[in-house]
C-alpha positions in Angstrom: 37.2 -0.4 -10.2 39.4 -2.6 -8.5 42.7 -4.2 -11.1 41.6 -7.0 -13.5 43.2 -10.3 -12.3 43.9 -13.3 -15.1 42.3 -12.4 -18.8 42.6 -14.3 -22.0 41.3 -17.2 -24.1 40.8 -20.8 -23.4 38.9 -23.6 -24.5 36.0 -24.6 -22.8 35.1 -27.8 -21.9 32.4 -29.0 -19.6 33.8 -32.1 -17.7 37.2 -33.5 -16.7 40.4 -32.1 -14.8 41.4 -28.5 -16.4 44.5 -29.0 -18.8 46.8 -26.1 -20.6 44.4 -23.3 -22.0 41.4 -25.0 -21.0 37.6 -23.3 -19.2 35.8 -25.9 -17.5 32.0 -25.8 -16.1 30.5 -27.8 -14.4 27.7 -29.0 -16.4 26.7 -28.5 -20.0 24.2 -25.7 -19.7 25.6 -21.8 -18.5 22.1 -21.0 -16.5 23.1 -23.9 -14.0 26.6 -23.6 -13.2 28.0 -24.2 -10.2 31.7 -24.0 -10.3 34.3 -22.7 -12.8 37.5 -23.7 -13.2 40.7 -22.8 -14.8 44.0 -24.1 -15.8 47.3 -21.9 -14.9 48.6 -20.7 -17.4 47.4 -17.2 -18.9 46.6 -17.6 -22.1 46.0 -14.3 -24.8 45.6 -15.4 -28.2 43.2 -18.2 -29.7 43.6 -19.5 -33.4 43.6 -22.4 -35.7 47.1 -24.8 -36.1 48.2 -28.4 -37.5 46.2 -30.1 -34.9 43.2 -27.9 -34.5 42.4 -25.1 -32.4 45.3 -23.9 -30.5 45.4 -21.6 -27.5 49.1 -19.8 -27.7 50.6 -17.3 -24.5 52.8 -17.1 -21.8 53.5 -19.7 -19.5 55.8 -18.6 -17.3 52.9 -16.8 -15.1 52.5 -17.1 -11.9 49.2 -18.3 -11.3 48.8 -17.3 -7.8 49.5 -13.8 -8.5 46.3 -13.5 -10.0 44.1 -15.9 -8.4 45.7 -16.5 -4.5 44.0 -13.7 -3.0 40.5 -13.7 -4.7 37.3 -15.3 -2.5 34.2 -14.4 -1.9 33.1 -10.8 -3.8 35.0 -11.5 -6.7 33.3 -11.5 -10.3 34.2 -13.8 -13.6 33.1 -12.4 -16.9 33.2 -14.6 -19.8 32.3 -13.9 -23.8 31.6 -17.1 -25.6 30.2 -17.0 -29.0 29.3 -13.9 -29.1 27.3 -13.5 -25.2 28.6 -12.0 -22.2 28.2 -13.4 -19.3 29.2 -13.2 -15.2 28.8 -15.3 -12.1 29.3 -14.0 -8.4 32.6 -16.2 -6.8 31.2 -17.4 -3.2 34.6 -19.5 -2.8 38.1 -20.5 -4.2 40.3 -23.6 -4.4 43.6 -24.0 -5.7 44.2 -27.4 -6.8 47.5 -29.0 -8.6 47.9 -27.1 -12.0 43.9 -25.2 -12.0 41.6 -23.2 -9.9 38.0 -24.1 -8.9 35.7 -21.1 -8.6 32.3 -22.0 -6.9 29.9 -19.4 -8.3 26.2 -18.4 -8.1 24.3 -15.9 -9.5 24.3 -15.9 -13.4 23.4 -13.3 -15.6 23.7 -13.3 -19.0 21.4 -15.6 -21.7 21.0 -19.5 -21.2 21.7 -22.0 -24.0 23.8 -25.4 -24.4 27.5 -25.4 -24.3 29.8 -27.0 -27.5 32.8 -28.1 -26.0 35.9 -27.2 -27.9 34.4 -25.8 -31.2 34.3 -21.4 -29.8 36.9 -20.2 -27.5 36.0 -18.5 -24.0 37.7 -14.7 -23.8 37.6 -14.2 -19.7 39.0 -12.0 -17.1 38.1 -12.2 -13.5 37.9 -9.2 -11.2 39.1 -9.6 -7.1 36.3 -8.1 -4.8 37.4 -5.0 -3.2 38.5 -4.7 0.5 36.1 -5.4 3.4 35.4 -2.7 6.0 35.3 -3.7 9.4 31.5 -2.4 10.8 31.2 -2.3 14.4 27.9 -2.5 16.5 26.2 -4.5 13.2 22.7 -4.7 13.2 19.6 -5.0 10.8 18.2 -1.4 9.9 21.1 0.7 11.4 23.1 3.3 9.3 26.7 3.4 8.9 29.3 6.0 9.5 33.0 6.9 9.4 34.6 6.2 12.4 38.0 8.1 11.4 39.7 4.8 11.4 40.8 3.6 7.7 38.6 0.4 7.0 36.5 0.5 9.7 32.1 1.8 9.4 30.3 2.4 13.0 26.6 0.9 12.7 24.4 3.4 14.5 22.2 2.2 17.0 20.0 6.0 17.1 20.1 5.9 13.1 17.9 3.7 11.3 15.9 3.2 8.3 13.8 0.2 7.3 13.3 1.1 3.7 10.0 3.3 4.5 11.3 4.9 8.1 13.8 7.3 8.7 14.2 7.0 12.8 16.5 9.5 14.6 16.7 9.0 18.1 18.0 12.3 19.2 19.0 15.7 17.7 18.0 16.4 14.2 20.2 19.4 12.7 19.6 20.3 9.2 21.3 23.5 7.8 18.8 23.6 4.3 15.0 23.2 4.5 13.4 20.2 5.9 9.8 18.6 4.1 8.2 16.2 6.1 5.1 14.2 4.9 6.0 15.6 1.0 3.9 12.3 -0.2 0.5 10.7 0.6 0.9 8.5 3.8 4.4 9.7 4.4 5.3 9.8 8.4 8.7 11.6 9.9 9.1 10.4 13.5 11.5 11.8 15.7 12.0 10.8 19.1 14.5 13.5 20.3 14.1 17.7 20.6 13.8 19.1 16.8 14.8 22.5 17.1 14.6 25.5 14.8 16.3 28.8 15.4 14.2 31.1 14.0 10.7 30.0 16.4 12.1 32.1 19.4 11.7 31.0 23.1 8.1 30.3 24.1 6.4 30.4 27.4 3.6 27.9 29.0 0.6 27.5 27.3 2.2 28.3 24.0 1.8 26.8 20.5 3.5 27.0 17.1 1.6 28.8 14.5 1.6 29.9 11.1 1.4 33.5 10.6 0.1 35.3 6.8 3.4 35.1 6.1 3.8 31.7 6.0 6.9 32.1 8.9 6.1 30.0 12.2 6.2 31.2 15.6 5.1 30.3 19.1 2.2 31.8 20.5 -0.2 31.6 23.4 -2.7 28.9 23.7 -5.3 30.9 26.2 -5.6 34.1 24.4 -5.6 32.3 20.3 -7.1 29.1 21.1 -8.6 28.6 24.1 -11.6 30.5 24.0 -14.7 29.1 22.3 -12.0 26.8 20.2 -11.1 23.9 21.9 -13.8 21.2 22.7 -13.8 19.9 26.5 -15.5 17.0 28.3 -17.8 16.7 31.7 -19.1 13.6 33.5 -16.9 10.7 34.2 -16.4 8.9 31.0 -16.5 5.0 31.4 -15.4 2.6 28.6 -17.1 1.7 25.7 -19.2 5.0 26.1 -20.0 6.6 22.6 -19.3 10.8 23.1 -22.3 13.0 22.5 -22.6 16.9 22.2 -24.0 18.5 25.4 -23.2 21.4 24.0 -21.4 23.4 21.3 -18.2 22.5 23.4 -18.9 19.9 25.1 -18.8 16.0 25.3 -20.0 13.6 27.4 -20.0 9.9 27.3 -23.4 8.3 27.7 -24.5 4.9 29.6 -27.2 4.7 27.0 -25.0 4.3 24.3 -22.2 2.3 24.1 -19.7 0.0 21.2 -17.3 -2.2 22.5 -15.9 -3.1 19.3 -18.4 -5.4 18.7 -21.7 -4.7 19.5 -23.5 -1.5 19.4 -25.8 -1.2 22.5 -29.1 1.9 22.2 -31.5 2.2 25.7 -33.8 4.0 24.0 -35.2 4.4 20.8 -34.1 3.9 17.1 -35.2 5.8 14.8 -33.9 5.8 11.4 -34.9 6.1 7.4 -33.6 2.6 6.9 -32.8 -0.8 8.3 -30.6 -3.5 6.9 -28.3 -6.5 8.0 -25.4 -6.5 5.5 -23.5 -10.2 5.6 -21.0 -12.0 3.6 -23.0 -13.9 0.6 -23.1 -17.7 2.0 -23.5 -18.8 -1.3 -21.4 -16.4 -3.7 -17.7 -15.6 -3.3 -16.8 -12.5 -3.7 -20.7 -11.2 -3.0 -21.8 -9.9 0.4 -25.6 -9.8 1.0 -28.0 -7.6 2.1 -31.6 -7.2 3.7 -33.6 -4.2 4.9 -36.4 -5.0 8.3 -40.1 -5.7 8.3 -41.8 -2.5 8.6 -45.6 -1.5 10.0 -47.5 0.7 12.2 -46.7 -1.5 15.6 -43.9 -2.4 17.4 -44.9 -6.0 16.4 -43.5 -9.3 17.2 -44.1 -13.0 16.1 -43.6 -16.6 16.3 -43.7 -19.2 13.8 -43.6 -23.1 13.5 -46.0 -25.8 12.4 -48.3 -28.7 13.8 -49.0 -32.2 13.3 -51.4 -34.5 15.3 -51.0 -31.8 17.9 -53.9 -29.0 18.6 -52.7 -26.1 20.2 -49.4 -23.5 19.6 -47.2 -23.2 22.4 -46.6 -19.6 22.8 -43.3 -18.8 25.4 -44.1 -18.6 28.5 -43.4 -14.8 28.8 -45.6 -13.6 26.0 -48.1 -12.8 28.2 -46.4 -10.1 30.0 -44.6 -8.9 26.7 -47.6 -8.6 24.0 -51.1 -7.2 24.4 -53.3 -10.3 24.4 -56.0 -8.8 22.2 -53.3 -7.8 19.5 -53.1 -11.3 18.8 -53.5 -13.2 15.2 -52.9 -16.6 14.1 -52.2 -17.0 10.1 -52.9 -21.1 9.4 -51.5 -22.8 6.2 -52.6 -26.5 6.0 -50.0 -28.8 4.5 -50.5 -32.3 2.9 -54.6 -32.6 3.7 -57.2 -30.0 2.2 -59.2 -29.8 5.3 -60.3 -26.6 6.8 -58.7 -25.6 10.2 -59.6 -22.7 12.7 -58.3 -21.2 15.5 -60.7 -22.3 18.5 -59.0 -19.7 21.8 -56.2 -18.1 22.7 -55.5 -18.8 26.5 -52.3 -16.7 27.5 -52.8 -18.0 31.3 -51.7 -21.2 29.7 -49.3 -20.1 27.0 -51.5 -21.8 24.0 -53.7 -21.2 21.2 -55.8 -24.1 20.6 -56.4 -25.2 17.0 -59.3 -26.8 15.7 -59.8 -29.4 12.3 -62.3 -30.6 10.6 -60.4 -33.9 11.3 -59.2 -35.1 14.4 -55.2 -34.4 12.8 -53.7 -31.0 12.9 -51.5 -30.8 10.4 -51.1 -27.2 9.6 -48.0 -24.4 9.5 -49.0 -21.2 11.8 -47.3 -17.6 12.1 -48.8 -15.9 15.2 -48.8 -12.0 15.4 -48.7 -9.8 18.2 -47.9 -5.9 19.6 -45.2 -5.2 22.1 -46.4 -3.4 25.3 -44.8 -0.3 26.0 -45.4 2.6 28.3 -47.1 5.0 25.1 -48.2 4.2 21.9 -46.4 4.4 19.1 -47.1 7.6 17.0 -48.0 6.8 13.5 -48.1 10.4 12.0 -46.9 13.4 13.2 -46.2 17.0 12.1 -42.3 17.8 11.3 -40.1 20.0 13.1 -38.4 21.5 10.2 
């Protein structure tokens, strides 16, 4: 700990120019302070006399001895009624007969301050010397440079507060643990090297052995055979990697993700369906939905009809569906009267609708099976 500059007693007071044996602040609370300032003349006892609370010492100090060569690092300590307390100095001033400490960081327990009626028992401490650091920058470690005063900020040495980085040679004369926690990483950019691995030769690979000792060993004659999974075709991106073989992968056309959206030629077939989307109406809730299942590969429209009398199917429907797969569902809305469906003329793209009235007012769902080159197989005898 470095020497302990002026100690003693004083009033405090908390506005005004400092006079003999007094402790100003700059405000009337200790939690807010600012600056500190005191008069120059060590004082060590505090008592009662004739004309109040007196402050007796030495006054042939001199002040700049203590206080000339304190700044920024320096600490004050202060006990008044019966708390401690400290500030951080950030700056000094010497003025006619006081010094004024601007100070920051408080510690110690809040509370109003009663000028005059407790005495303030003080000492301030001077910071200690500054080292010079050469190369300075954010994340590097320091090291002796052999030079008294002076640090050497390495620019291959760094650590974040989660990363160790050594660019270069790591030597460590004990035992070394890397990745000793869950999600630890140890990078190290330059040649690691351990004495006891032995020279290896192409193709070679560190291994453990029964004895727990590592060692370098070929890759063909441990590894190689029937180990080691290899590719064939010409991969392409986006490409999703299937087995060919026990060994072997190969990107197909036919399936492919390109971070967005998952594309099958072929055919899906799986023991369930669903669409799972944030909840639009909930926070917090996602939502989910399985597919309409059946014995087809069916498709449908929907819509409704008012003083209109035919459904407009699209205009490709007649190459996509089989014509006599098709059904029209009717739901009449605000008249009771019966309505039918009177044909179903693809050529055109319509179904024509008939009412008992000469208004079609009426919501419709039409039905209809996919072509495709076979039939869909309802039932069929496992493999297992």
């Amino acid at each position: 700990m470095a020497n302990v500059y002026q100690q003693g007693y004083s009033y405090l007071i908390d506005t005004g120019t400092p006079e003999t044996g007094s402790f100003v602040i700059n405000n009337s609370t200790w939690t807010s302070a600012t600056t500190i300032s005191l008069h120059n003349i060590p004082f060590d006892s505090f008592g009662s006399g004739s004309g109040g609370v007196q402050i007796t010492g030495s006054s042939d100090v001199d002040f700049s001895e203590y206080y000339g060569s304190l700044g920024v690092g320096s600490v004050i300590f202060a006990t008044y009624s019966g708390s401690s307390y400290s500030w951080n100095v950030t700056d000094v001033t010497e003025n006619t007969g006081y010094f004024t400490f601007t100070v920051t960081n408080l510690t110690g327990p809040g509370g109003g301050v009663e000028p005059g009626s407790r005495p303030v028992s003080f000492y301030v401490q001077p910071a200690g010397a500054n080292a010079t650091i050469a190369n300075n920058a954010n994340n590097r470690i320091t090291t002796a440079t052999g030079t008294a005063g002076e640090l050497n900020a390495e620019a291959n040495l760094t650590f974040d507060g989660t990363l160790l980085d050594v660019d270069g040679n790591l030597t460590v004369s004990g035992s070394v643990i890397l990745g000793d926690q869950a999600g630890d990483t140890t990078i190290i950019t330059g040649r690691l090297q351990a004495a006891n691995i032995g020279t290896g030769t192409d193709n070679s690979v560190l291994i453990q052995d029964a004895s727990g000792n590592v060692k370098t060993d070929e890759i063909d004659s441990k590894v190689w055979t029937g180990k080691l999974v290899d590719y064939t075709g010409t991969p392409t991106d986006n490409q999703v990697a299937i087995f060919t073989d026990t060994d072997t992968l190969e990107g197909d056309d036919g399936l492919t993700w390109d971070g967005n959206e998952f594309n099958i030629q072929g055919i899906l077939s799986a023991e369930e369906k669903n669409f799972d989307i944030p909840h639009p109406s909930k926070e917090g809730y996602r939502l989910r939905y399985s597919v309409l299942e059946g014995p087809e590969r069916g498709v449908y429209i929907r819509g409704k009809l008012f003083n209109k009398n035919y459904i407009e199917l699209p205009d490709y429907w007649k190459d996509l569906v089989y014509e006599d797969s098709i059904t029209v569902n009717l739901t009449n809305f605000g008249t009771s009267m019966p309505h039918w469906v009177e044909s179903i003329n693809l050529n055109e793209n319509k179904i024509y609708i008939g009412a008992e009235c000469s208004i079609v007012s009426v919501h419709y769902i039409v039905y209809a099976e996919r072509k495709y080159q076979e039939p869909l197989i309802i039932e069929y005898k496992s493999e297992e």
